[in-house]
MIKE-171752 format. One record per residue: residue in one letter; x, y, z of N, C-alpha, C in turn. Coordinates in steps of 0.1 Angstrom, whole numbers, padded with zeros to 4 digits, always signed. Each point is the difference from the previous one (the first is absolute). Layout:
BEGIN
AXYZXYZXYZ/...
end
This chain:
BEGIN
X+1789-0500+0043-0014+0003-0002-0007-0013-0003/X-0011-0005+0011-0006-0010-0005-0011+0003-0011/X+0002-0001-0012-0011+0005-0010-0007-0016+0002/X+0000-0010+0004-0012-0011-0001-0012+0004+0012/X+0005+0009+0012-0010+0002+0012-0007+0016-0006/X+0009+0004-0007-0007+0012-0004-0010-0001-0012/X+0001-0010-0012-0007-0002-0010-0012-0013+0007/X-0001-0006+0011-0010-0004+0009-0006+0010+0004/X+0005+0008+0010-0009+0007+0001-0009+0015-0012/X+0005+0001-0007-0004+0006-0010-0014-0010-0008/X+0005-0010-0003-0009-0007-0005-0011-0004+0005/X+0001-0004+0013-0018-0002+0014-0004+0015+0001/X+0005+0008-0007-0004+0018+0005-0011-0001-0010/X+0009-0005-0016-0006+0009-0008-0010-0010-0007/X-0005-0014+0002-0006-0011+0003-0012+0002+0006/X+0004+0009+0013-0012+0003+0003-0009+0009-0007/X+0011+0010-0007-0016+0009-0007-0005-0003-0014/X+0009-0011-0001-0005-0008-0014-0013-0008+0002/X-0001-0007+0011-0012-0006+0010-0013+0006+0002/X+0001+0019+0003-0009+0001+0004+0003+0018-0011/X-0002-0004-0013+0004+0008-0013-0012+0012+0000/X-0009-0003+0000-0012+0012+0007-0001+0009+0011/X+0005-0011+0012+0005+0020+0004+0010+0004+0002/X+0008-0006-0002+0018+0005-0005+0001+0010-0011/X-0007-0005-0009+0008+0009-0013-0016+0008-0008/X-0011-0012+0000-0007+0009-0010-0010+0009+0010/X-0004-0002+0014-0009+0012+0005+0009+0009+0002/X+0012+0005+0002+0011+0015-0006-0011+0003-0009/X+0007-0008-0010-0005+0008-0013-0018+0000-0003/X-0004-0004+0003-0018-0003-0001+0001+0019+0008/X+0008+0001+0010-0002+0009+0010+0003+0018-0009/X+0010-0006-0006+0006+0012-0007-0007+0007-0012/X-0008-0017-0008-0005+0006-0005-0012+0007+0003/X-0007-0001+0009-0008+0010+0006+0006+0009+0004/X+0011+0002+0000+0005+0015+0000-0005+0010-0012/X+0006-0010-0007-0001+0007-0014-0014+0005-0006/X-0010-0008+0002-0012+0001+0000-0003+0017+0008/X-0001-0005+0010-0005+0012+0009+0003+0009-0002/X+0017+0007+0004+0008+0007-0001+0000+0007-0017/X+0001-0009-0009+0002+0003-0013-0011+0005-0007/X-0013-0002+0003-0013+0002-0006-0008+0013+0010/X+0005-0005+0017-0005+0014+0004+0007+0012-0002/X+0013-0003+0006+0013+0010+0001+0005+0006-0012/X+0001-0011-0010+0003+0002-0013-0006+0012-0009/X-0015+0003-0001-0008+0006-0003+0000+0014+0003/X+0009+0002+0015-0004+0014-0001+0020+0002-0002/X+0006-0005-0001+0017+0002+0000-0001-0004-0012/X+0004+0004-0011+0005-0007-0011+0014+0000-0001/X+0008+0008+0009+0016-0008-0003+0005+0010+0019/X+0012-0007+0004+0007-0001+0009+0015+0008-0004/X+0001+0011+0004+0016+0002-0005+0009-0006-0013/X-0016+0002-0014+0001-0001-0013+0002-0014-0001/X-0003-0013+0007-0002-0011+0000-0017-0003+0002/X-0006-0004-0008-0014-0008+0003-0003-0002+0009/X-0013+0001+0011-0002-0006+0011+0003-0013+0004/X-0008-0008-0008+0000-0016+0005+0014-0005-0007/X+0008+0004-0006+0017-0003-0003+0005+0010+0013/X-0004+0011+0004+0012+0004+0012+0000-0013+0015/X-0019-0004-0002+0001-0007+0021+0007-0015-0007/X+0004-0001-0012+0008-0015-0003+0009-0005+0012/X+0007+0011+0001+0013-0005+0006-0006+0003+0017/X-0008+0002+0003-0004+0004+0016-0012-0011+0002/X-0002-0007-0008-0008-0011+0004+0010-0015+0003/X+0012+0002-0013+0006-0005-0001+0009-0006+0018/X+0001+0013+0002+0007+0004+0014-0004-0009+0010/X-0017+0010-0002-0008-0008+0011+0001-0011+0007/X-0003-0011-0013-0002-0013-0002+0015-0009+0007/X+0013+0006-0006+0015-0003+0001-0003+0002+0016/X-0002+0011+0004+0005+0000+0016-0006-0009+0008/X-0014-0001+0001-0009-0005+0004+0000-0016+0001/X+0008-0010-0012-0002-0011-0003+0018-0005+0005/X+0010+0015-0004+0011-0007+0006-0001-0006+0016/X-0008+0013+0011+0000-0005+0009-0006-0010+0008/X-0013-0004-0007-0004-0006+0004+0001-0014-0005/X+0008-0001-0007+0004-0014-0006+0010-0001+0002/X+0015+0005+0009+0009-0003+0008-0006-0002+0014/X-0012+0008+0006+0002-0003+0014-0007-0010+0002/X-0013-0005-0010-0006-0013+0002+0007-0011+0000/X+0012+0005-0009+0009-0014+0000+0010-0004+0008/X+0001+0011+0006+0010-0002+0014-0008-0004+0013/X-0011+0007-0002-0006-0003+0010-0008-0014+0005/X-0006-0002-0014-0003-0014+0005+0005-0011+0005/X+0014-0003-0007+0010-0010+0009+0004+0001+0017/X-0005+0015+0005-0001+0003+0012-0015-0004+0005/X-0011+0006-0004-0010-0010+0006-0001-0010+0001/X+0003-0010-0010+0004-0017+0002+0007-0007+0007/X+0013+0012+0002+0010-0011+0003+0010-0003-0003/X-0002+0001-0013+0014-0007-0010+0013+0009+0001/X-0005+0011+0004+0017+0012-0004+0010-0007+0010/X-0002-0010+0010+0007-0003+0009+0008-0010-0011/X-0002-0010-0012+0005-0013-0002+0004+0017-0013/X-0003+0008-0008+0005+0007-0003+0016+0009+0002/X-0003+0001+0012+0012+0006+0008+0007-0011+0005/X+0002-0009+0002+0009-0011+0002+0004-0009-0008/X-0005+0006-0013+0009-0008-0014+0007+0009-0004/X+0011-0007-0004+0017+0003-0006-0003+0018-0012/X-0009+0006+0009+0001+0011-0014-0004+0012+0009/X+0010+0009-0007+0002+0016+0002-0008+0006+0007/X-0003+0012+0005-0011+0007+0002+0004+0007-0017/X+0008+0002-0002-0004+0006-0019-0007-0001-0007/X+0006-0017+0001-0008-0009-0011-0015-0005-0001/X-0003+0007+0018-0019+0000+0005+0000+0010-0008/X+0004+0013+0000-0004+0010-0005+0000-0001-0012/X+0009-0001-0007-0003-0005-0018-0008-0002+0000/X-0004-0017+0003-0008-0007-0003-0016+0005+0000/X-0006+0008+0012-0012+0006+0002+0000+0012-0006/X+0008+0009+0001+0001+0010-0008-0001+0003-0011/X+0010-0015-0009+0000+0002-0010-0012-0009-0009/X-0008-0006+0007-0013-0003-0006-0013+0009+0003/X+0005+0004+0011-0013+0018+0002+0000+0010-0013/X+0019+0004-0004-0003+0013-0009-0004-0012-0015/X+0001-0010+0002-0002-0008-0015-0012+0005-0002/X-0010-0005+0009-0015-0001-0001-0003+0014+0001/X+0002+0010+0003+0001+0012-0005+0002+0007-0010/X+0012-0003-0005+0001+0000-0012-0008+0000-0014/X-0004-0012+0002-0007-0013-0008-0011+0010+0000/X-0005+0003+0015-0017+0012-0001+0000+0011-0005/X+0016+0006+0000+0001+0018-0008+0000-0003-0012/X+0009-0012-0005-0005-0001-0017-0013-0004-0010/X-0007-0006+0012-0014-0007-0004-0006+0015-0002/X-0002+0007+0011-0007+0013+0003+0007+0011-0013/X+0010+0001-0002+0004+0007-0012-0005-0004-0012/X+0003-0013-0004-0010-0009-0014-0012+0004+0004/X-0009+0001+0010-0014+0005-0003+0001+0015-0001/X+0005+0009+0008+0001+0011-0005-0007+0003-0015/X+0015-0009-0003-0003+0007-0018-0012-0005-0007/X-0007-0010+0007-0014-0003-0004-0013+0013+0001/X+0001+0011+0008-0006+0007+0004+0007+0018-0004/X+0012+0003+0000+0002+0010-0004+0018-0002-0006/X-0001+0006-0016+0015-0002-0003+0010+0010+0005/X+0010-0010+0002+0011-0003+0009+0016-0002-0007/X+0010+0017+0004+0010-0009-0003+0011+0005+0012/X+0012-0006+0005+0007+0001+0006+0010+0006-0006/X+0009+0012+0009+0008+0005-0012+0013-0008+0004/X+0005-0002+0014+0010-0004+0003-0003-0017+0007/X-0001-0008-0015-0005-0017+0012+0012-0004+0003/X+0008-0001+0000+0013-0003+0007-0002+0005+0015/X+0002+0017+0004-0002+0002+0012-0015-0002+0010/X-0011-0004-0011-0008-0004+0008-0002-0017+0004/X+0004-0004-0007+0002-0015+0005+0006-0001+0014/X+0014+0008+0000+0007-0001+0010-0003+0009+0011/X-0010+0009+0001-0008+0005+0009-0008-0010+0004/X-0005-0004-0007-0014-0008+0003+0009-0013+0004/X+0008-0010+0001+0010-0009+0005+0002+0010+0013/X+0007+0011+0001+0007+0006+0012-0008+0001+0014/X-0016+0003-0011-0007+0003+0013-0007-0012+0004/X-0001-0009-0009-0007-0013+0005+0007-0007+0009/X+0017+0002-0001+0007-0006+0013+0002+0003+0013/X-0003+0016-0003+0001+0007+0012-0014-0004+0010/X-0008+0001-0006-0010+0002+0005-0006-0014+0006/X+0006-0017-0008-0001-0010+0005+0011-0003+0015/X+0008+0007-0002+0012+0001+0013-0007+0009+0010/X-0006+0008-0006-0010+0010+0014-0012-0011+0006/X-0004-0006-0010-0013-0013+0000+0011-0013+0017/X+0008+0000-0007+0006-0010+0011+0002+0003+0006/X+0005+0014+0005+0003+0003+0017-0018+0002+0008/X-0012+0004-0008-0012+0000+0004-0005-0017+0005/X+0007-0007-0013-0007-0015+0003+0013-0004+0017/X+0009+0002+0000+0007-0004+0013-0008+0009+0011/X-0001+0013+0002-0006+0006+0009-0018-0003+0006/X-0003-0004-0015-0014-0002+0009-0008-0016+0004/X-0008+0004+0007-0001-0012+0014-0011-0005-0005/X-0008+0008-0009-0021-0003-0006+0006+0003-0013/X-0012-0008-0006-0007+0002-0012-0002+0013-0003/X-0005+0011+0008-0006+0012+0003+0014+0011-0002/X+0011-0005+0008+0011+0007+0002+0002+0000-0020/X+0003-0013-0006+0006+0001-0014-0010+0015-0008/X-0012+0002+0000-0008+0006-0006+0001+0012+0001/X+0004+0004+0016+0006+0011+0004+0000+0010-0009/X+0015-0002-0005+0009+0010-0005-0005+0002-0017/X-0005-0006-0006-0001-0002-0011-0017+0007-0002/X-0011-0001+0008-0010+0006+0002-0003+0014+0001/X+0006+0000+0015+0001+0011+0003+0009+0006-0003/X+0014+0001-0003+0012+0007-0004+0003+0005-0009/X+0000-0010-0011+0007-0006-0010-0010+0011-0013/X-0013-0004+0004-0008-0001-0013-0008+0017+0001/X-0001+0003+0010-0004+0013+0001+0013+0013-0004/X+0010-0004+0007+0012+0005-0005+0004-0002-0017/X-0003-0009-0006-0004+0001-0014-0008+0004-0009/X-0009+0002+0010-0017+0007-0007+0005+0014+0000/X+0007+0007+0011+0002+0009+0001+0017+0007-0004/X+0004-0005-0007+0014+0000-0002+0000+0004-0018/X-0010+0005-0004+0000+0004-0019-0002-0011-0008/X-0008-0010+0010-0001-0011-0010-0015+0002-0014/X-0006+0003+0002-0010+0006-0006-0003+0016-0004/X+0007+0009+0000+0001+0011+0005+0016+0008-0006/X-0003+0014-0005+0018+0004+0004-0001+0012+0010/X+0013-0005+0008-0001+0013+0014-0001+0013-0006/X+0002+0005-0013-0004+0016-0008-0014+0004+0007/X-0006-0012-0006-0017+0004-0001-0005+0002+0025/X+0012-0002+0007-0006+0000+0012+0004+0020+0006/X-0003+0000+0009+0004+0018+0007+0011-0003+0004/X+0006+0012+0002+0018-0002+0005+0001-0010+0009/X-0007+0004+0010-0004-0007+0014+0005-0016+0000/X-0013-0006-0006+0000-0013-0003+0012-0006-0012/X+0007+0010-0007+0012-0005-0008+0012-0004+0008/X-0002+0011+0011+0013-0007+0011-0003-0008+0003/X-0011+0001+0007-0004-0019+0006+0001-0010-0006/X-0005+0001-0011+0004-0010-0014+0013-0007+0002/X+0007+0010-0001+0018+0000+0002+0006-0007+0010/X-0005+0002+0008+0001-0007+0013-0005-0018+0002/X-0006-0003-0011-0002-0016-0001+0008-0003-0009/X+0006-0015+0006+0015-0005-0003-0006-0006-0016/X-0017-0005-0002-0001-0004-0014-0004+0003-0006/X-0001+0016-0003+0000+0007-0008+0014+0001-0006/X+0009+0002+0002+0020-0004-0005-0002-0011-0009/X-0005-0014+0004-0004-0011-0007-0012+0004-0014/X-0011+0004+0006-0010-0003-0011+0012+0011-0009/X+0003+0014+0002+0006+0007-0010+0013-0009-0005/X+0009-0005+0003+0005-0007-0003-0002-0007-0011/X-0013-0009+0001+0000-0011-0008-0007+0009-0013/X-0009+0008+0004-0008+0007-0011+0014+0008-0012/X+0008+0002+0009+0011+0008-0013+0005-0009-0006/X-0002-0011+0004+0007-0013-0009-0012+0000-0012/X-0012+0004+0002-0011-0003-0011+0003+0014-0007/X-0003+0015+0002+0001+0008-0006+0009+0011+0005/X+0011-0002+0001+0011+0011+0005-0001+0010+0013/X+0007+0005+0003-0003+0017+0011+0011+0001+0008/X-0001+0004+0012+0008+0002+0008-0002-0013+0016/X+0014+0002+0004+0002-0005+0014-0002-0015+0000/X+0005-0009-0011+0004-0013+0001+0011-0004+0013/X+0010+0008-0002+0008-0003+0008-0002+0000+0014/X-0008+0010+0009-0006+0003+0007-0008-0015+0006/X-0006-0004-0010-0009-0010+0001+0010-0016-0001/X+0011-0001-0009+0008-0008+0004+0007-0004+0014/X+0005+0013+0004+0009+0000+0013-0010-0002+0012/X-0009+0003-0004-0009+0001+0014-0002-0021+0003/X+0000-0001-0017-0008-0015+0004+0016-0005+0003/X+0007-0001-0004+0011-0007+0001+0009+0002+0017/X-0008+0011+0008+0005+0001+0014-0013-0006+0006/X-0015-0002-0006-0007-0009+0007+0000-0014-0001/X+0010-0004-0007+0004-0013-0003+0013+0000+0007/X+0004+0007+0005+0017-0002+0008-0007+0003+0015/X-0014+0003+0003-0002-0001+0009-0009-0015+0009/X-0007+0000-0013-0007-0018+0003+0013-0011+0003/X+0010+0001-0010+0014-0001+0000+0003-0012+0013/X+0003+0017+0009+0006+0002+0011-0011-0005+0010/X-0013+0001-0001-0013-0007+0010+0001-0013-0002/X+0001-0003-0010+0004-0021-0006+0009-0006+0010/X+0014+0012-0003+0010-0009+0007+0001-0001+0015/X-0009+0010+0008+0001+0006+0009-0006-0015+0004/X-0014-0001+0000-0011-0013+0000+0007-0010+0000/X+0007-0010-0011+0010-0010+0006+0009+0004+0007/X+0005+0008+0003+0014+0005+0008-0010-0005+0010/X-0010+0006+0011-0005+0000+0013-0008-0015-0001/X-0001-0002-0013-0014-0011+0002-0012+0006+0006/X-0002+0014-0004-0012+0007+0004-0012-0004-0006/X-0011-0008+0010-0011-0004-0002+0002-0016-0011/X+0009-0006-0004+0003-0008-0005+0004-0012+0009/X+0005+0004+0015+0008-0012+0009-0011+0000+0010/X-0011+0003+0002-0012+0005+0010-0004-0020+0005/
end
């Protein structure tokens, strides 16, 4: 394992969002807190608790989400991708190092800076509504599990796409509406049968419940474990596939 090509590139990853610290880390949160605002003062007012949790303490963990999905992917595929619009992934791919140790390296400074944004966004939380976690051990490692998965989904988007336009894609359109509508603000109780299946049928609703029973208990963690841990065996298998062919990488 070359750990000197993998702690280089780790370091020009996470260098860059130290460089440009405003919209890396604090417009998330500038963002979230207008969640809180809006959501908690309009929404708040007529809900006074969620499945015997507080309003603005239940959407904690679904803003939480939000922000994680949204920032993993797009901070792995900008970083993959730009060494393709320049150029460089050619003098990248012809030094002495892994396709692994690419993957580390980008990946593992995507879920960083992710990370770094769920905890920032949690510390404000509790500026706005008190907050406790009942299980922080299994949410840490939720919140880790999905920031990796979802920066390894980020890199197969950053290899696949050809525009600026393509990166925005999935995370715009896909990503964020599928979270809006997945019980992030909301519990599927309060929808008609109808719409509860459909609910069910979005893969991040398993996630936001997931991470929320790490804040106040319930059912179907596991559910929400296995599901992410086969979408992470699936990006997995898209990673290796990509160097295996040199798909869109040898062009």
């Amino acid at each position: 394992m070359n750990l000197h090509a993998i702690r280089a590139i780790y370091v020009f990853e996470m260098s860059r969002t130290w460089r440009t610290v405003f919209q890396s880390i604090l417009s998330p949160v500038l963002t979230t807190s207008l969640y809180f605002v809006v959501f908690g003062s309009a929404m708040g007012g007529r809900m006074a608790e969620v499945n015997g949790v507080p309003y603005g303490a239940f959407i904690v963990p679904g803003l939480i989400m939000l922000s994680l999905l949204t920032e993993s992917i797009g901070n792995a595929s900008f970083g993959i991708y730009f060494p393709k619009f320049s150029g460089t992934i050619y003098e990248l791919l012809s030094a002495p190092i892994s396709a692994l140790e690419i993957v580390i390296g980008f990946v593992g400074a995507a879920a960083t800076k992710s990370v770094i944004i769920g905890l920032i966004i949690l510390a404000t939380a509790r500026l706005f509504v008190p907050l406790d976690v009942l299980h922080p051990l299994a949410m840490a490692g939720f919140l880790v599990l999905t920031a990796v998965t979802f920066s390894l989904f980020g890199f197969v988007i950053g290899i696949w796409a050809d525009s600026f336009e393509k990166l925005q894609f999935v995370p715009l359109l896909i990503v964020t509406p599928l979270t809006f509508l997945g019980g992030s603000f909301y519990s599927i109780d309060m929808l008609p049968p109808v719409w509860q299946t459909i609910t069910q049928m979005n893969p991040v609703y398993y996630l936001v419940s997931g991470f929320r029973w790490a804040f106040y208990g319930g059912e179907g963690v596991w559910v929400s474990l296995a599901g992410t841990l086969a979408f992470l065996a699936a990006c997995a298998a898209a990673v290796w596939w990509i160097f295996r062919t040199g798909y869109r990488l040898k062009a």
